[in-house]
C-alpha positions as CSV (number, residue, x, y, z in Angstrom):
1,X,80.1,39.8,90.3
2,X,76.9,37.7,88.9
3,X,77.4,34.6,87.0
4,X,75.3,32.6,84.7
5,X,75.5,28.7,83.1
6,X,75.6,28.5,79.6
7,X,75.3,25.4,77.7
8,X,78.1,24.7,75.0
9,X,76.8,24.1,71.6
10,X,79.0,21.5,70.5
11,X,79.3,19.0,73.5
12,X,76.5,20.3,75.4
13,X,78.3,21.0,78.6
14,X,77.4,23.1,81.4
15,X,79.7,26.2,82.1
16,X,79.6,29.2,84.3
17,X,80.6,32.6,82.6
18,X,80.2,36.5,83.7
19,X,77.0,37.8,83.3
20,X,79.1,40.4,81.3
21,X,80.5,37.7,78.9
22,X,77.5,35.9,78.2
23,X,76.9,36.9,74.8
24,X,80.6,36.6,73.9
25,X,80.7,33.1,75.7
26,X,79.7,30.8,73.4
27,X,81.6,27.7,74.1
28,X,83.2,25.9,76.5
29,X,86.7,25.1,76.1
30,X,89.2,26.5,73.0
31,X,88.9,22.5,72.2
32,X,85.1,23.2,71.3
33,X,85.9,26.5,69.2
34,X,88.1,24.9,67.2
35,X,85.7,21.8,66.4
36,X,83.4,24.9,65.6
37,X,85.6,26.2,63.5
38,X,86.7,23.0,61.4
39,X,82.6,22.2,60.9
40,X,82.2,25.6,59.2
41,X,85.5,25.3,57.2
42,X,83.7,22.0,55.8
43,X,80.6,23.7,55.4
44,X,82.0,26.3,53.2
45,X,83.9,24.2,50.7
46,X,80.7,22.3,50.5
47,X,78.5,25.1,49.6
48,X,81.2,25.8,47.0
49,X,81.2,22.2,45.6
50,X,77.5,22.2,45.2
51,X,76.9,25.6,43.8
């Protein structure tokens, strides 16, 4: 098995994932999806508000 460290987008942590996961692996902890997920829940309503 070959591994490589990825760097999570929203707290900038190190993790080490499958090289077969790597493009699937996108953050670090389901904590950091979720923070993910709220930001672009904002986003949207935003882009609704200002259109």
């Amino acid at each position: 098995m070959e591994y490589v460290t990825k760097i999570c987008p929203i707290c900038g942590s190190e993790f080490i994932v499958l090289k077969e996961a790597e493009e699937k692996a996108i953050y670090c902890t389901l904590e950091c999806l979720l923070i993910s997920q709220e930001r672009m829940r904002g986003e949207d309503f935003s882009s609704l508000i200002s259109a």
